[in-house]
C-alpha positions as CSV (number, residue, x, y, z in Angstrom):
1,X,1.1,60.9,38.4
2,X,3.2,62.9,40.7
3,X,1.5,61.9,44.0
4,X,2.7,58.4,42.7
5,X,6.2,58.7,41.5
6,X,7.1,61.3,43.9
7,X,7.2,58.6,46.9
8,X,8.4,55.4,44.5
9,X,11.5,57.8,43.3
10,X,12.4,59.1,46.3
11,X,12.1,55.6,48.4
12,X,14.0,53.5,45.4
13,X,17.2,56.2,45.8
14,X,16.8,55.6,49.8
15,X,16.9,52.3,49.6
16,X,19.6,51.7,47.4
17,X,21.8,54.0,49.7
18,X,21.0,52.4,52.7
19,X,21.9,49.3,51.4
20,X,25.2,50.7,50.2
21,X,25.9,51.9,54.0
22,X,25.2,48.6,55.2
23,X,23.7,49.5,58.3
24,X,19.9,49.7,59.8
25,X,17.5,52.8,58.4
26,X,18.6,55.5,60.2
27,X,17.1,65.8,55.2
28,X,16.5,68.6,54.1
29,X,20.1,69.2,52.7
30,X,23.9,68.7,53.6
31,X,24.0,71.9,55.7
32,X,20.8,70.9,58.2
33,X,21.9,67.1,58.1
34,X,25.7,68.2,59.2
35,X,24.0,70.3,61.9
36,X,21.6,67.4,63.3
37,X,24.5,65.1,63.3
38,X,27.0,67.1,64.8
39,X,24.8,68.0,67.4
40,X,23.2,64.5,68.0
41,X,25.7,61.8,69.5
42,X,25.0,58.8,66.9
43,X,22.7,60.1,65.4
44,X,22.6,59.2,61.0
45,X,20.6,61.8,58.9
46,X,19.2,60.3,55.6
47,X,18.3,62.6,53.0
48,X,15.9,62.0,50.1
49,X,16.0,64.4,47.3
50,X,13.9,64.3,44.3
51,X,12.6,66.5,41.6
52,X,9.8,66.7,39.3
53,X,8.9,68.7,36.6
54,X,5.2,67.4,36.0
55,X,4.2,70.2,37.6
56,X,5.9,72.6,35.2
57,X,5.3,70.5,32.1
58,X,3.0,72.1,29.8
59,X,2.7,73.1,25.9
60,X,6.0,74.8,24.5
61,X,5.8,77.9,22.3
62,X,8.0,79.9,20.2
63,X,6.9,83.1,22.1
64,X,7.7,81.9,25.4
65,X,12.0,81.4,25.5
66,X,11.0,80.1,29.3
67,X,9.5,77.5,28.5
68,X,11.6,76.1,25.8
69,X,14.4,76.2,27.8
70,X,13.2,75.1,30.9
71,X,11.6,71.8,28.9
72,X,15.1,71.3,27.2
73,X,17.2,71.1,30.2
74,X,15.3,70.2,33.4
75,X,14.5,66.3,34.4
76,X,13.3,64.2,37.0
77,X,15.3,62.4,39.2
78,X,16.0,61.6,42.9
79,X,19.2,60.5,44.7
80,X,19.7,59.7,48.3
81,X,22.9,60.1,50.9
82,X,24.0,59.2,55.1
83,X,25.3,62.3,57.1
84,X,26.7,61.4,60.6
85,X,29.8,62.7,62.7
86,X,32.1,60.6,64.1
87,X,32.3,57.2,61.5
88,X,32.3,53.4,63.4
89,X,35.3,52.3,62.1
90,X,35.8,49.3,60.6
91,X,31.5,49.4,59.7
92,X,30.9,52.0,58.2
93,X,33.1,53.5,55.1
94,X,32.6,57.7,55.0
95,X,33.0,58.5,51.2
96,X,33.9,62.5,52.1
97,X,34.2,64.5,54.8
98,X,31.8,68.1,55.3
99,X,33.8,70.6,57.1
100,X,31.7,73.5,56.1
101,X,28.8,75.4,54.4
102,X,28.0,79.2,53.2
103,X,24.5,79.5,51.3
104,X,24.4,83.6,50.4
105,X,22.2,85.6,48.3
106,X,23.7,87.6,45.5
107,X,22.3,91.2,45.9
108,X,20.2,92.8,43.4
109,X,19.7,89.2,41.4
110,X,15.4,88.5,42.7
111,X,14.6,87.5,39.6
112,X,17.6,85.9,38.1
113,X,16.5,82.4,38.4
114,X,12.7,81.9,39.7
115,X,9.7,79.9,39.5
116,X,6.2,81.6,38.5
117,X,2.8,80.0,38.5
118,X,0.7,81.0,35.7
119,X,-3.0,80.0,34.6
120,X,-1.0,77.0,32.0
121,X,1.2,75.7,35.2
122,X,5.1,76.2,36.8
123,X,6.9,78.5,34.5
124,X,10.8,78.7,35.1
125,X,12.3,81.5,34.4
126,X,16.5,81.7,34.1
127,X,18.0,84.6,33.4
128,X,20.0,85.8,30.9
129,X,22.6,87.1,33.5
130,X,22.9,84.2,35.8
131,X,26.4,83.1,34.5
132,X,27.7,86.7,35.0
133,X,26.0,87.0,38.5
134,X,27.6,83.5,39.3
135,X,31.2,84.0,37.9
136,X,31.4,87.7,39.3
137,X,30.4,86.4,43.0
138,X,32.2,83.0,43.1
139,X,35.8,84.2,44.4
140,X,34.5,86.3,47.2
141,X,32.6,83.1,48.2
142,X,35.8,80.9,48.1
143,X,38.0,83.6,49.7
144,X,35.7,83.4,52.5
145,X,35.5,80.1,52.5
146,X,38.4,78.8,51.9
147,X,41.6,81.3,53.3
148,X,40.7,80.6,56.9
149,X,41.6,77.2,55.8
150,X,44.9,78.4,54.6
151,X,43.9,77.9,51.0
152,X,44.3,79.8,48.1
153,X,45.1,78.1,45.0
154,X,42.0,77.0,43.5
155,X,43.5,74.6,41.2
156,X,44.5,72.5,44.2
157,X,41.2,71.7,45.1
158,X,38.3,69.7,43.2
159,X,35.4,70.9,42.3
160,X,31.5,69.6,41.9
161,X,29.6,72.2,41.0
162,X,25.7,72.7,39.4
163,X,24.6,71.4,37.1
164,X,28.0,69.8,36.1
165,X,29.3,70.8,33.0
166,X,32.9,69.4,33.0
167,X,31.2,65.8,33.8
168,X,29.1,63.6,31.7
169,X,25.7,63.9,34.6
170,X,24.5,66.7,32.7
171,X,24.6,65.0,29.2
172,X,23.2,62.0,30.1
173,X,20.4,62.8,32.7
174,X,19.9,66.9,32.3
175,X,19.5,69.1,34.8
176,X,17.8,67.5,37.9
177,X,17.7,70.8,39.9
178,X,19.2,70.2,43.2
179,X,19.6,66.6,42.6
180,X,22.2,67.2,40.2
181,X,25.2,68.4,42.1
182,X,24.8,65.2,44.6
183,X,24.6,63.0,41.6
184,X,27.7,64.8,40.4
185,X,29.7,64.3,43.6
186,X,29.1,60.8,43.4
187,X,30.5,60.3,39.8
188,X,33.8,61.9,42.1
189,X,33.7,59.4,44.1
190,X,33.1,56.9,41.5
191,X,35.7,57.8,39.0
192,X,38.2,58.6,41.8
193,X,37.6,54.6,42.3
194,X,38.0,53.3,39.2
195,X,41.5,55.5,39.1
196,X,42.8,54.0,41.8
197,X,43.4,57.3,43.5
198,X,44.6,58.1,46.7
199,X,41.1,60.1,47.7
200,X,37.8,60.0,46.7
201,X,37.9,63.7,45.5
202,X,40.0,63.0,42.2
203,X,43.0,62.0,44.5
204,X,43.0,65.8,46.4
205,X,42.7,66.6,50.0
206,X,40.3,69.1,49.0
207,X,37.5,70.0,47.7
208,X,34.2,72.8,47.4
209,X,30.7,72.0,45.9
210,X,28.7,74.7,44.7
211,X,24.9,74.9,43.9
212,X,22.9,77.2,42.5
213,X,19.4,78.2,43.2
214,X,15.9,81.1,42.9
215,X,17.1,84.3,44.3
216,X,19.8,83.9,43.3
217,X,21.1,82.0,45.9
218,X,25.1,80.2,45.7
219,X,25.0,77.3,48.4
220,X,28.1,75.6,49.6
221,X,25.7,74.7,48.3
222,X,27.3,78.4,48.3
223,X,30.2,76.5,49.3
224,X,30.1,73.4,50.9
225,X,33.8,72.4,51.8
226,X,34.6,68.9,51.9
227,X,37.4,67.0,52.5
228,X,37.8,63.8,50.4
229,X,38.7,60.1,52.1
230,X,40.9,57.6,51.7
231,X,39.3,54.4,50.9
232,X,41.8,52.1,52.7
233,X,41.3,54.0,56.1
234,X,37.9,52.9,57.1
């Protein structure tokens, strides 16, 4: 089942977002993409992301909190998106801007969130502590980020951040592991739209999306700064 859907998920989200760019075919995340593009005149890094959690699906118990919650919160899904450097305007229509990333590792915190494989499959374990670990690390991580940019009220900024708990992604697909956050920066995009805003990042300049991951690691994915686009400028 996997080696099947795996491929079919993962080529039906790149195909519906090269179609949306418009252009030929041109990951494995935002931070090696930006890198690629930057760094390669032209050059148009598509990324495929997709999750599945056959391999982690087995028969809940009441002794095993792991399980139980991993089975209640975590979902399949794939998405797809274009990074390239310098846009053709007037062809192609740059939804946000990536200025820059900051993946870290929060000391002390190896087991916080992690994957074990046991004799019945995946097990995923989360932490009771990952919210404090996260919330008691995420202001050093936008200080860094953020005040060599001359920013410092984090109000002024918007925010997409795993697995998207101000939005409606979570309640109506779950937690797709990293696909999540990308899925929630395009309901940004999409409800800045709708709006009529001035940007695609809820009408700010703005903006910082945050991931979480096993270690426990904060990605920009720690931070990953973006700058949101006006629709009529391209």
């Amino acid at each position: 089942m996997a080696a099947t859907l795996i491929p079919k998920l993962g080529k039906e989200a790149a195909t519906k977002a090269i179609k949306e760019w418009g252009q030929p075919k041109g990951g494995t995340i935002l931070r090696i993409a930006k890198d690629l593009a930057e760094n390669n005149k032209g050059a148009r890094v598509l990324i495929v992301c997709t999750e599945i959690t056959l391999v982690g699906f087995h028969c809940p118990t009441e002794t095993d909190v792991d399980v139980l919650v991993s089975h209640s919160l975590f979902v399949d899904g794939s998405t797809s998106l274009i990074v390239g450097a310098d846009p053709i305007l007037g062809v192609e229509k740059p939804i946000f801007e990536l200025v820059s990333t900051a993946p870290a590792l929060v000391p002390n915190s190896p087991r916080a969130i992690c994957g074990s494989i046991r004799e019945h499959g995946l097990t995923i374990h989360i932490g009771k502590e990952v919210p404090d670990l996260i919330s008691n690390h995420m202001e050093k991580r936008m200080i860094e980020v953020f005040h060599p940019l001359g920013i410092t009220d984090w109000n002024s900024i918007f925010w997409v951040a795993q697995p998207d708990g101000q939005r409606h992604v979570l309640a109506e697909y779950g937690n797709m592991l990293s696909v999540t956050v990308l899925f929630a920066l395009d309901e940004v995009r999409k409800k800045s739209t709708e709006d009529g805003l001035k940007t695609t990042g809820d009408g700010l300049e703005w903006g910082v999306l945050f991931g979480f991951g096993p270690g426990l690691t904060i990605e920009t994915l720690s931070s990953i700064v973006l700058t949101s686009l006006r629709g009529s400028s391209y």
